[in-house]
N, C-alpha and C positions, 0 to 999 in steps of 0.2 A: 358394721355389717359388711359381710364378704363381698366383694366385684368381684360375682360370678354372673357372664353373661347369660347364661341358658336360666336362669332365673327371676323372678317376677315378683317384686317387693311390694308392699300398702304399708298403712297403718290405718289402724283403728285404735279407740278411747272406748275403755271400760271400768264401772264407778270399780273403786278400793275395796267394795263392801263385799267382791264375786267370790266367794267361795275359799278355796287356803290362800290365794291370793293378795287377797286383801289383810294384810299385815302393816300395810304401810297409805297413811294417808295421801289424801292426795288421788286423782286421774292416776291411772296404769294406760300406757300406751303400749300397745303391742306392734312389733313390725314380724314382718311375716316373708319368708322366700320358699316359693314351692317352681317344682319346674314346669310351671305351667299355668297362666293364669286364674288365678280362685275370687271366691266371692263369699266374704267373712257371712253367717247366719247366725250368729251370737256365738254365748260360753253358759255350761249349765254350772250349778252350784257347787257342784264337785268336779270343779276344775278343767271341764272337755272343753276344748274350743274345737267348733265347726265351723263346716264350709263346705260350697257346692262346688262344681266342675273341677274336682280334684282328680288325677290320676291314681286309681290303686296302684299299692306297695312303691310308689316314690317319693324320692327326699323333700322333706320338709324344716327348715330350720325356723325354729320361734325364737323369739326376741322380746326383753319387754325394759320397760323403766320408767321413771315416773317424774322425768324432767326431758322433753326433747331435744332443749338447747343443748345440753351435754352428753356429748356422744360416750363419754368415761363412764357414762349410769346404765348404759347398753348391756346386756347381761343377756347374753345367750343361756336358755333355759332348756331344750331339746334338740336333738338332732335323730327322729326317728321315724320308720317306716310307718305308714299310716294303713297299716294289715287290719284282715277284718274288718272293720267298719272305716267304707271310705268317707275319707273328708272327715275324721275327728280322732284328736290326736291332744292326750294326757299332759297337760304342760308341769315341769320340773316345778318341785314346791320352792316355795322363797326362802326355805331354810336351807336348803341343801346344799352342804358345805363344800367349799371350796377344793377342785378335783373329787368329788363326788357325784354318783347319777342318783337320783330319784325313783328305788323301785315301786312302782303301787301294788297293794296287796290282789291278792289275785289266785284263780283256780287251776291248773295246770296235770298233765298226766308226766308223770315222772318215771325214768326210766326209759327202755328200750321197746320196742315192739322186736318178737320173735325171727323176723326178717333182715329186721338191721347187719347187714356186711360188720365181720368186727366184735360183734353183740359177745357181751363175759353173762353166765348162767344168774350173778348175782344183780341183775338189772331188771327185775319183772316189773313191768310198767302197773302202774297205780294212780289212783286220783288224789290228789294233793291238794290241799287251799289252805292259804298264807292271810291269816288277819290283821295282818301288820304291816302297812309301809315299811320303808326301810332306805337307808341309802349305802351306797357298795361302790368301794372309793375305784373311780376309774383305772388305777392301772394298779400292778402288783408293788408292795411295798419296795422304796428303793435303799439302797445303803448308805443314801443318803437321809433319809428320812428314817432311818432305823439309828444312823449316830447320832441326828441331831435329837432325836427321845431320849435316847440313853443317856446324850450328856447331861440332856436336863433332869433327867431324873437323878441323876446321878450330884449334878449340883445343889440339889433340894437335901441332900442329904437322909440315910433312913431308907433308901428305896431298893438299891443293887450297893454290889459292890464288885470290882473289875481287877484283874491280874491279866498280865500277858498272855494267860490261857485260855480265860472262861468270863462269861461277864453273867453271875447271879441274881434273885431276890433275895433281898432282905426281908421281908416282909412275910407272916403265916408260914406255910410247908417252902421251904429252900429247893430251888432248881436250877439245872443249867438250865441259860436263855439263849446263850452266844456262845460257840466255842470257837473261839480266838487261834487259836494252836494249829486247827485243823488248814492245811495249807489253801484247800479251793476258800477260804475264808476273804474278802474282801474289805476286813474292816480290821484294825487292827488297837493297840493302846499302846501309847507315848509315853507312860507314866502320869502323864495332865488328864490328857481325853482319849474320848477312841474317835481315829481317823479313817477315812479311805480311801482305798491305793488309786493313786493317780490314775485318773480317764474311767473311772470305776463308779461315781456317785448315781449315774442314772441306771443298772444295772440293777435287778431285784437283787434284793436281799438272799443269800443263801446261808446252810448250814445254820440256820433257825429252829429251836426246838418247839412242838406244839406250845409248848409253857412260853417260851420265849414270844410268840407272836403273841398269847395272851396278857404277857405282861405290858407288852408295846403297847396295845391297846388301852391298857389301864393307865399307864404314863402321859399316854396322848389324851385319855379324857381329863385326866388329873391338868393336863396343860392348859387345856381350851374351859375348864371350869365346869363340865361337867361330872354324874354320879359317875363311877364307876360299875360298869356291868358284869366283873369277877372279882371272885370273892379270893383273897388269896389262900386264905384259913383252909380252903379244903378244895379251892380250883373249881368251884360252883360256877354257874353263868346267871343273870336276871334280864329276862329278855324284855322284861317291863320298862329296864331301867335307860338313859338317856346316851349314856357311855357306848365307847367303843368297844368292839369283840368279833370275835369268828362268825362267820356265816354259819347257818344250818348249812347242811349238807341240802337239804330243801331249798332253802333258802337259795344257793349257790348255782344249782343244777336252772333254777325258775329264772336265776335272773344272767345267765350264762344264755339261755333259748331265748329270752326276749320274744313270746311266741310263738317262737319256730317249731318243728316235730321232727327236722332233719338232725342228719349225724352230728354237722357241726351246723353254724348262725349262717353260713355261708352257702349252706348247702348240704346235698349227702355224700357219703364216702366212696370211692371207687378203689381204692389201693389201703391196702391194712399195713404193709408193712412200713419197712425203710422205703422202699424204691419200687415201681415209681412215683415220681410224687405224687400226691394226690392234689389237684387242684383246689378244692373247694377247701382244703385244709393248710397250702401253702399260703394264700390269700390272709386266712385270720391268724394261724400260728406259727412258734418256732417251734419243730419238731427233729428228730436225727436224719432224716430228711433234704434237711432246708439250712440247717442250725451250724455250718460251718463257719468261724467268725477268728480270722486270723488274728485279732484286739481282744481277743480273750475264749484261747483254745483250753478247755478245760481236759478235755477226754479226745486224741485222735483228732484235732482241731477244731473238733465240733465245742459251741457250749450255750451260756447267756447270751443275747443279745438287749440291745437297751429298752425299754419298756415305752410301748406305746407305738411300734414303727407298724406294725399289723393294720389289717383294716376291725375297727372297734366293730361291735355288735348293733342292732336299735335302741338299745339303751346309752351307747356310749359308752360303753366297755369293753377294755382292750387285755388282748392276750388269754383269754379265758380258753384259749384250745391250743396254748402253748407257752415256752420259755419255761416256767419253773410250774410245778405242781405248786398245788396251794390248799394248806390245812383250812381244815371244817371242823364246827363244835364238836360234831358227833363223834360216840363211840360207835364204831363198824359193828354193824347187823343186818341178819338177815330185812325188805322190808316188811312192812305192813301191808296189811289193802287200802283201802279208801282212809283221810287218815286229816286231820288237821293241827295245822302247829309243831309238825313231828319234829323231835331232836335226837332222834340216833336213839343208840341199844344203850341201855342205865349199863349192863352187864360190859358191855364190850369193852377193854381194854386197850385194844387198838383204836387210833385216832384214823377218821377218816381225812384222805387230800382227795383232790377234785384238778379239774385241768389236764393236759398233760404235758410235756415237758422238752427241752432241745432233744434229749436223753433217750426222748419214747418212740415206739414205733406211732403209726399212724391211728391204729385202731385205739390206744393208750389214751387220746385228746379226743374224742365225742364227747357230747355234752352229758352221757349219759354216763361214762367211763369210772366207774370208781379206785381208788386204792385204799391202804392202809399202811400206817405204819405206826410204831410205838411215836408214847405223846414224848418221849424222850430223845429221840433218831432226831442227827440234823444231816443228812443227805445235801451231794452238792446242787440237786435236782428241785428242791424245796422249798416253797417261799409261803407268802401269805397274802393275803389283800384284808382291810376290816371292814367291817359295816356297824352304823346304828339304827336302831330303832329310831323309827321320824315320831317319838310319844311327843304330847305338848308339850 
């Protein structure tokens, strides 16, 4: 637990058997830091723990494990704003994988309200509701966790296949994943493996094609033993299934606001463009702006920076209003109205990214900000983050 002085630690004991929680036999101890003294009043069966004399919209970090003597069993589960109903606050499931947040399913308006500073024609706000948990890996994929998939798929044999220029599927319809060749490329092949360029490993993943992050995904469930949620045969998605994949464009948007109805997590927008900056968007992202980075001048000495330096969102999600755009299931469409489960336009041919970028102006990174691009396009500005479905 952090020695943070402005903060006010307990613990309490609650049986194994409370709600998703209970996975693991044995007492569950919870420790608890809020800034400002609280008074536990239980946890319902789906997972709320409450409490009285809490401050609205301040930090709360929960904690839990199920041996006190060992402080190694400690496992931070949330780090989020207790908005809307004070004093009770959604604790991380027990499954939720390691550098992942815990989104809960939930109802949300998506899109822009007609006022919004910034606001693009294709953002008409609509009611949305997500029947799915999910979890959406805390920061944007790095190059280094894009080689160490690769290699491994790669040493499985059957999966890709890599030359100095491109790194493929093997598997159903053939695509670039990785173009190697292209110089903003941070990853490169030895002839053995593909490596990356020194001081480079924490740094998203760039020049990634929509396929290529799909493929990552199936690699990484194929690693960790789960189904796979793309089909390669025809580039299908199964949102039922266990595996890793692209966020809906819904998806994305819902757990980017954590809540919120401003421009960005941080707040609303005052400056659209480059300059000046805009505060409440300097704060969460890297934008053209802010994105100067003498350790890796991509364009005009602006570019990436390393993932994760921003302030994360109340989910625990970082960079989502900046550093690299990042691909979504959907094909780009007009929306819907009222609408549940949505996954983009069947017709649409362009893929949608979400985020916005070192690259972008300021209006570009709203939560609400769409783009598009071909599932083929690896831009230096482009990356990805996955999510699974939390199915049993």
């Amino acid at each position: 637990m952090k020695n943070t002085e402005c903060f006010f630690a307990f613990f309490i004991v609650l049986a194994a058997s409370v709600g998703s929680l209970g996975q693991q036999p044995g007492p569950q101890f919870f420790r608890i830091e809020s800034s400002n003294e609280v008074v536990c009043t239980g946890m319902t069966a789906d997972g709320q723990l409450s409490w009285s004399n809490q401050v609205a919209d301040s930090l709360v970090h929960v904690e839990v494990a199920d041996d006190l003597a060992a402080d190694s069993r400690w496992r931070t589960y949330t780090h989020v704003l207790s908005t809307g109903h004070v004093g009770s606050v959604r604790l991380y499931h027990p499954g939720t994988p390691e550098g992942f947040s815990f989104i809960p399913a939930g109802t949300f308006m998506m899109g822009s309200p007609t006022n919004e500073l910034g606001r693009n024609p294709d953002e008409d706000q609509h009611q949305v509701t997500l029947t799915r948990d999910f979890y959406m890996q805390r920061m944007e994929v790095t190059n280094r966790q894009m080689a160490d998939v690769l290699n491994w798929a790669l040493g499985q044999g059957g999966r890709i296949s890599v030359t100095s220029a491109t790194v493929r599927n093997t598997e159903g319809i053939q695509r670039e994943l990785l173009d190697l060749d292209y110089s903003y490329c941070q990853i490169s092949w030895d002839g053995v493996q593909l490596v990356v360029d020194a001081g480079k490993d924490e740094y998203p993943c760039i020049v990634v094609s929509w396929f290529g992050a799909q493929a990552y995904c199936n690699y990484l469930s194929d690693m960790e033993g789960h189904g796979r949620a793309i089909v390669f045969s025809d580039w299908s998605m199964d949102l039922g299934a266990a595996g890793y994949r692209l966020p809906t464009e819904s998806e994305w948007e819902y757990a980017c606001r954590a809540s919120t109805a401003t421009a960005f997590y941080t707040g609303g927008i005052s400056y659209t463009g480059f300059s000046p900056l805009d505060p409440n968007l300097d704060t969460a992202g890297w934008y053209y702006g802010n994105s100067t980075n003498p350790d890796n001048p991509i364009s005009s000495g602006k570019g990436t920076h390393r993932v994760g330096q921003k302030q994360a969102n109340a989910w625990g999600l970082f960079d989502m209003h900046g550093n690299v755009r990042e691909w979504c299931w959907d094909g780009y469409g007009p929306y819907p109205g009222t609408v549940t489960d949505p996954t983009g336009s069947g017709s649409g041919v362009q893929r949608v990214s979400r985020s916005g970028s070192w690259y972008s102006a300021a209006r570009f990174c709203r939560s609400a900000a769409r783009g598009l691009h071909s599932p083929l396009a690896h831009p230096y500005y482009l990356g990805f983050r996955p999510v699974r479905s939390a199915v049993p």
